[in-house]
C-alpha positions in Angstrom: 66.7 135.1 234.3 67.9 131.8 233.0 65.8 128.7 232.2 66.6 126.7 235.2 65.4 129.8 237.6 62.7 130.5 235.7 61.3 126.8 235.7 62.1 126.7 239.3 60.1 130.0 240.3 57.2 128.9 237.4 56.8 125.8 239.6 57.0 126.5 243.0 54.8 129.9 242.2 52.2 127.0 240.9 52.5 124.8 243.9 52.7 127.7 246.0 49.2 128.6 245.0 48.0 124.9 244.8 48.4 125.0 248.5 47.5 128.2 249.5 44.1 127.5 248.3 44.2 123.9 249.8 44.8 125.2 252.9 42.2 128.0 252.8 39.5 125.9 251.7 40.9 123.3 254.8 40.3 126.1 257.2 37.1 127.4 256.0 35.6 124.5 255.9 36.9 123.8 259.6 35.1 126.9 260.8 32.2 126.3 258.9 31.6 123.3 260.7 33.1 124.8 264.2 30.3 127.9 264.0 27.5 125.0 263.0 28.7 122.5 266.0 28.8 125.4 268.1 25.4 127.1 267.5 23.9 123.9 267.4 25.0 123.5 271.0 23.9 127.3 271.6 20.1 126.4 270.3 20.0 122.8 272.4 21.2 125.3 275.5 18.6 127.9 274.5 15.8 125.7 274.1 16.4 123.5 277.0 16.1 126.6 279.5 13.0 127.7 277.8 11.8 124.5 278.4 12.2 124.7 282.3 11.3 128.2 282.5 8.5 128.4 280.6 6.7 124.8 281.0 7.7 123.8 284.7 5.7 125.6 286.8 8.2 124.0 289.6 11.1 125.7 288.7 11.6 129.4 288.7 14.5 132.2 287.6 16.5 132.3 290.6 16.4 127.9 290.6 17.0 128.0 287.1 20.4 130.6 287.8 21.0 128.0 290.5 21.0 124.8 288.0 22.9 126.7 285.4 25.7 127.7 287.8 26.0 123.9 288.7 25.7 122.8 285.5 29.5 121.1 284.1 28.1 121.5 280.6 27.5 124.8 280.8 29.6 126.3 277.7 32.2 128.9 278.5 31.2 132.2 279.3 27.3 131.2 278.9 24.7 133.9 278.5 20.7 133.5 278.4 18.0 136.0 278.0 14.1 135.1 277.9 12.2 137.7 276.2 8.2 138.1 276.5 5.9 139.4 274.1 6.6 142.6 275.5 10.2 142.5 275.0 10.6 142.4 278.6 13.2 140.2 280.1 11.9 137.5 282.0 14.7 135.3 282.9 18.2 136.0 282.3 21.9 134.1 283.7 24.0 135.9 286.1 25.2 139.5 284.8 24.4 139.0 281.0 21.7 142.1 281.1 24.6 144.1 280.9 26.2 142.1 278.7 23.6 141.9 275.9 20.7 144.2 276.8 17.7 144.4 274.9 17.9 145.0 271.2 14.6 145.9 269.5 16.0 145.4 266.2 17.5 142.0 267.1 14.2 140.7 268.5 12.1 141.6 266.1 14.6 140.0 263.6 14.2 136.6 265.8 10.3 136.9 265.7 10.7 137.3 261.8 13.0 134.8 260.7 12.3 132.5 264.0 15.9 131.9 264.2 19.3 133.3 263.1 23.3 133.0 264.6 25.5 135.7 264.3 28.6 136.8 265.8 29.7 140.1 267.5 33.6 140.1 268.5 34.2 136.4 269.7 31.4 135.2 271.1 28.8 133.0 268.9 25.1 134.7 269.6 21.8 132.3 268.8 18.3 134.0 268.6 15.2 131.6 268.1 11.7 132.1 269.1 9.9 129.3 271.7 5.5 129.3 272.0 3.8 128.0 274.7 -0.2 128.1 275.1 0.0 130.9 272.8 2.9 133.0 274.2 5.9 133.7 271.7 8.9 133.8 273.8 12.6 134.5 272.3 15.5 133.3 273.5 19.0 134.7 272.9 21.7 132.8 273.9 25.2 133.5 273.6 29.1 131.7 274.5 32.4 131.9 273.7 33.8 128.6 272.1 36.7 128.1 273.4 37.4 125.2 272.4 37.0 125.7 269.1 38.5 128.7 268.7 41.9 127.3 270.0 41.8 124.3 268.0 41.0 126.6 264.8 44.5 129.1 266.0 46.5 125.1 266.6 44.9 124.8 262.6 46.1 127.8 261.4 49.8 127.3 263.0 50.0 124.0 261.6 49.0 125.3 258.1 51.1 128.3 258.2 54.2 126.2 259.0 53.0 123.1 256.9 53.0 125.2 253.8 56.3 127.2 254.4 57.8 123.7 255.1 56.4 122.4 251.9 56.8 125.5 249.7 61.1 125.6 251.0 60.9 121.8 250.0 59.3 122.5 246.9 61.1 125.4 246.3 64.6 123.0 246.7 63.1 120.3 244.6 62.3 122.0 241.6 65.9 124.2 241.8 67.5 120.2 242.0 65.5 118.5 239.3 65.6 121.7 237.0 69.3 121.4 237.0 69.1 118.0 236.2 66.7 117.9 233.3 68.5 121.1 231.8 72.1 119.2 232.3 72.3 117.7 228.8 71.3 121.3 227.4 74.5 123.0 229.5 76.1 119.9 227.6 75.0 120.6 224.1 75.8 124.8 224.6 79.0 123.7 225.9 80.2 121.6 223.5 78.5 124.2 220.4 80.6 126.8 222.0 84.0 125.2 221.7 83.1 124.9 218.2 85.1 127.3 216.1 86.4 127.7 212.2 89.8 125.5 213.1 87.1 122.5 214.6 84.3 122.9 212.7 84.5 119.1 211.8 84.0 118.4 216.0 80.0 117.4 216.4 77.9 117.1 219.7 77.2 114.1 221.3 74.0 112.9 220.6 72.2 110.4 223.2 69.9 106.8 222.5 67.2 108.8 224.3 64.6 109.9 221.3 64.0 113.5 223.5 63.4 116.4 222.6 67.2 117.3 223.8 68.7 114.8 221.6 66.1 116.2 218.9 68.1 119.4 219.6 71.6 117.8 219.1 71.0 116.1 216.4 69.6 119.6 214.7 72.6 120.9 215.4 75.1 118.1 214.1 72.3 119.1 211.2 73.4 122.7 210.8 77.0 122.1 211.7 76.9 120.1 208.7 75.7 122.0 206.5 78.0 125.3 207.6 80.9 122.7 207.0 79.7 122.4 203.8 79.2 126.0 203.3 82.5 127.1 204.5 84.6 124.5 202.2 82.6 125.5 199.5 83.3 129.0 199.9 87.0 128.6 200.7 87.3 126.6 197.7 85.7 129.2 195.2 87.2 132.2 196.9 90.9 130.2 196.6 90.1 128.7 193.2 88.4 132.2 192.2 91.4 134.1 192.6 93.6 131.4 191.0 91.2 131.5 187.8 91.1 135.4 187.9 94.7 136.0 188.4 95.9 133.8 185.2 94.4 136.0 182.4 94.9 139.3 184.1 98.5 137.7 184.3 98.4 137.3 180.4 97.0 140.9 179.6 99.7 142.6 182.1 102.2 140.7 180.0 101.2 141.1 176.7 100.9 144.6 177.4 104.3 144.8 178.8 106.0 142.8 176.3 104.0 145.9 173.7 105.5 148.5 175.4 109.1 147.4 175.5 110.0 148.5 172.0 108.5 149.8 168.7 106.6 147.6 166.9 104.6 147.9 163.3 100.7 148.2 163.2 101.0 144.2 162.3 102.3 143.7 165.2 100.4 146.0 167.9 97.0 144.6 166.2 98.3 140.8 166.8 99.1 141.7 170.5 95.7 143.5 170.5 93.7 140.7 169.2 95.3 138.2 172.1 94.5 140.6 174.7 91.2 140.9 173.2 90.7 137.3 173.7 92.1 136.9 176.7 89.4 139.7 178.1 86.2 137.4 176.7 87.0 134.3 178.2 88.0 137.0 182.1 84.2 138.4 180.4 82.5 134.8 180.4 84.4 133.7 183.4 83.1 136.8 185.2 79.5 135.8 183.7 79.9 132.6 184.8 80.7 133.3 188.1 77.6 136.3 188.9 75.5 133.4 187.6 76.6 130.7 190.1 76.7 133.2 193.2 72.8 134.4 191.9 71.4 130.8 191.7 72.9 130.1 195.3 70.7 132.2 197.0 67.6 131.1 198.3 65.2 130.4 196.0 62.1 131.9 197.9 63.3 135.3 196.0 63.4 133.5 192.4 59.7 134.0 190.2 58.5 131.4 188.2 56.3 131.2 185.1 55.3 128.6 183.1 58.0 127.3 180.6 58.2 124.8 177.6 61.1 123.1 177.7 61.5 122.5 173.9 61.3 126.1 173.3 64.3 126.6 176.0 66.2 124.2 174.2 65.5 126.0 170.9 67.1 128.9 172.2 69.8 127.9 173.5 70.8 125.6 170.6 70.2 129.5 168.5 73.1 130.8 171.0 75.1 128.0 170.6 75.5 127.8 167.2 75.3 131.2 166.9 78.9 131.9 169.0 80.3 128.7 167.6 79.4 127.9 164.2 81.4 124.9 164.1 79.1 123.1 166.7 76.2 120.8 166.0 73.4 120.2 167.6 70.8 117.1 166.8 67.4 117.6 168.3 64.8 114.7 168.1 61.9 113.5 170.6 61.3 110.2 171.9 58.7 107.8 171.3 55.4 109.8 170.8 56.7 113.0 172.7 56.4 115.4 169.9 52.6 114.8 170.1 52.7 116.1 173.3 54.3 119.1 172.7 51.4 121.1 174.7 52.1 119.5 177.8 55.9 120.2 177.6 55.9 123.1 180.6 57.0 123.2 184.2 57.0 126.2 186.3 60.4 128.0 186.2 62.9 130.6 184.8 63.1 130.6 181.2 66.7 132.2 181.2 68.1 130.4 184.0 66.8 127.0 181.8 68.5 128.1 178.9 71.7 128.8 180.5 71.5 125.0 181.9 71.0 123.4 178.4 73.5 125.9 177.2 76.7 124.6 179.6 75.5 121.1 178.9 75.1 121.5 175.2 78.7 123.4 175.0 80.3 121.0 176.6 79.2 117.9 174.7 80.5 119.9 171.5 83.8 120.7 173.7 84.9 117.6 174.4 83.8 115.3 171.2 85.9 115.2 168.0 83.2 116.0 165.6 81.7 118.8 167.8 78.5 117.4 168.1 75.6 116.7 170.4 72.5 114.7 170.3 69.4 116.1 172.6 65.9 114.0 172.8 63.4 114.8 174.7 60.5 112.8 176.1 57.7 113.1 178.9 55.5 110.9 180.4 52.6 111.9 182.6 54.8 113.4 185.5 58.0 114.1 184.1 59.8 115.8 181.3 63.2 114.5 180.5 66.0 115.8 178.6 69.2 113.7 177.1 71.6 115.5 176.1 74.3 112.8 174.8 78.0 113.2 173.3 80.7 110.6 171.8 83.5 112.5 173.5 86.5 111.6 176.2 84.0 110.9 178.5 84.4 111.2 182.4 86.1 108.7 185.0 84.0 107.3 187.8 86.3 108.4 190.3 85.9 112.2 189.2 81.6 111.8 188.6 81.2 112.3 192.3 83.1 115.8 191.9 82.3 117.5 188.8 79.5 119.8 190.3 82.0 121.3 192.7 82.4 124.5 191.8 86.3 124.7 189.9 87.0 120.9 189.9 88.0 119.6 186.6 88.5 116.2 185.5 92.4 114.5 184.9 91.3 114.1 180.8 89.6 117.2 180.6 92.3 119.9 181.9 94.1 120.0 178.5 91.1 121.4 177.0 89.9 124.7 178.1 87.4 125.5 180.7 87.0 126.8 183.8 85.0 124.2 186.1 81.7 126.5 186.9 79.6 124.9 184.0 78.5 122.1 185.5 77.8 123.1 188.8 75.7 126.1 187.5 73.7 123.8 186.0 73.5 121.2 188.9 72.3 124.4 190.9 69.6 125.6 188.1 68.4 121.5 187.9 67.6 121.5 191.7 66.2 125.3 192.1 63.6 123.6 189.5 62.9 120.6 191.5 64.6 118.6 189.1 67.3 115.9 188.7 70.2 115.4 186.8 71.9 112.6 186.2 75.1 111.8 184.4 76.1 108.1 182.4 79.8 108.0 180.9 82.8 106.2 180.5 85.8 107.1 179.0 86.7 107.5 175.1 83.1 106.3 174.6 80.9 109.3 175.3 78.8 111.4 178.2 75.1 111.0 179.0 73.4 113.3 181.1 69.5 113.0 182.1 67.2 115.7 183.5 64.2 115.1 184.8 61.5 117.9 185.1 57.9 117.7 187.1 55.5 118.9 184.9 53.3 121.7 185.2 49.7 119.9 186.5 
């Protein structure tokens, strides 16, 4: 069942019962004052004849029969019966012994409880008890209210077709209205639907209204975003991926075709050898490279952190650096009073996923400076640990700062050196799984400054 049905049955099942019980409690109470009204009249009747049966000595049954019969207030279908003491019927209307008879039970009920109304089929029955000079006399009167009873049926018509009136109206109401509140959601799955990969740049329209619908469009404008993002980045590094993979496999088919084509000395084959050998480290730290990136962009719920001192991450990875080139420097100091905080150098994270960001950074300072050399201080205050890790080299443009943590992109002064563009944004990724920042200072032929900021461990 859709939304706009559902609402509408939800809300006219709730009105539906709103009424139904408005209209009950109408009626009952109707007939609850009818009955009183009525037996009220019944007692008045009741006692009134015992009056001028019992205490006018003047007046006798068969004058009393006479009265009644002449009477224009007598009720509808009006019954009396005067019991004695003896349960003997001393006076009773025209044809109602038949009618009512005498009930043991009933009178001695009256004499109990002095007076009671009840009702057997349609007619309205009161039984009350009457003393004079020390005689207990009962009375039982009886009628059928007319009257009343067909104004109660003309009630329950009117509320019959009142609420089947109001319940269709309702009923149309809340189908209209639904429709109209839901319109701007048909809108928004309308216009998400004829989104596809060849439009994924089209957004929905978002209203001025701050509701809970325009919440909703802007959400998705929101995720559409992001997907955007998502997709050029992957279409990029798949496309970029390839290209990078496909140039040495390129070198070691032809360097092993170029070996085959003739005979050639043991000089020779061991040359070739050693360039395809080379060739397959840098495909090896590519490959490396690239299992790193795709691990660190996955959600970092999965990713366990322990407490980590940033010096000693450093330490390590300058050990790794020098150790694969030995022609690269590394000069460590701390700022201001920071080495006498050494204890307080942790923050909660991965110790190998730190030292391969300090690692990229460090490698490439040494890359792209002349002497080879990098300078790292680090400092803390009482929130933050930070990390500078400077060079003298080529430096970057400001046009290109913007795009050097996208995966592949290499700067216009940096493609005649060797690299492969995954560095950086590794590390960009690492920085922000650890809640951290990074950011760069450079200009060209004068050096590169980047800055990381850590939370620390409280």
């Amino acid at each position: 069942m859709k939304i706009r049905a559902r609402i509408s049955v939800t809300f006219l099942a709730i009105v539906a019962a709103n009424l139904v019980v408005f209209s009950l409690v109408i009626y009952f109470i109707s007939e609850y004052f009818r009955q009183k009204h009525f037996y009220t009249r019944l007692g008045d009747k009741a006692k009134t004849t015992a009056l001028l049966l019992i205490e006018e000595d003047e007046i006798n049954p068969k004058l009393l029969q006479l009265i009644e019969r002449k009477n224009l207030t007598s009720l509808p279908e009006e019954h009396i019966i005067v019991y004695n003491q003896q349960n003997k019927v001393i006076y009773a209307s025209a044809d109602t012994t038949g009618d009512l008879g005498p009930h043991n039970d009933l009178l001695e009920r009256i004499r109990e409880r002095k007076q009671i109304y009840l009702r057997r089929s349609n007619r309205e029955i009161a039984g009350l008890t009457y003393t004079h000079q020390n005689q207990e006399y009962v009375i039982i009167a009886s009628a059928y209210d007319e009257y009343g009873l067909t104004e109660m049926a003309h009630l329950r018509t009117i509320l019959a077709f009142g609420l089947a009136f109001s319940l269709t109206l309702v009923g149309w109401s809340g189908w209209v209205f639904a429709g109209r509140f839901l319109r701007p959601i048909s809108k928004v799955i309308h216009q998400v639907d004829q989104i596809k990969v060849s439009n994924l740049n089209q957004r929905v329209d978002v209203s001025d209204n701050n509701d809970e619908i325009s919440q909703l469009a802007h959400t998705f404008n929101s995720m559409l975003n992001r997907v955007q993002e998502a997709f050029e980045v992957q279409r990029n590094f798949v496309a970029n991926a390839s290209h990078e993979l496909r140039t040495p496999l390129t070198i070691i088919t032809g360097q092993i075709e170029v070996t085959l084509i003739k005979q050639r000395t043991v000089e020779e084959h061991e040359a070739k050898w050693k360039a395809v050998q080379d060739v397959i480290k840098r495909l090896n730290v590519l490959a490396n490279n690239l299992l790193e990136l795709a691990q660190v962009s996955l959600d970092d719920a999965t990713m366990k952190f322990n407490e980590v001192s940033l010096d000693d991450a450093i330490y390590q990875a300058t050990k790794m650096l020098t150790t694969r080139r030995p022609d690269y420097h590394v000069i460590f100091s701390f700022a201001n009073e920071t080495e006498a905080m050494q204890s307080s150098l942790t923050v909660q994270g991965s110790i190998s996923l730190l030292i391969s960001a300090f690692l990229n950074l460090m490698e490439n300072g040494c890359k792209f400076s002349p002497d080879n050399q990098v300078e790292v201080i680090l400092g803390a205050d009482e929130q933050w640990v930070t990390i500078q890790i400077k060079d003298n080299g080529i430096g970057i443009a400001e046009a290109d700062i913007r795009h050097i943590y996208e995966p592949f992109f290499r700067a216009e002064n940096a493609k005649r050196i060797h690299g492969y563009g995954i560095g950086l944004p590794l590390t960009y990724r690492i920085i922000q799984l650890h809640r951290g920042e990074i950011n760069v200072f450079s200009r060209i032929n004068e050096g590169t400054n980047f800055l990381l900021k850590f939370p620390k461990t409280l």
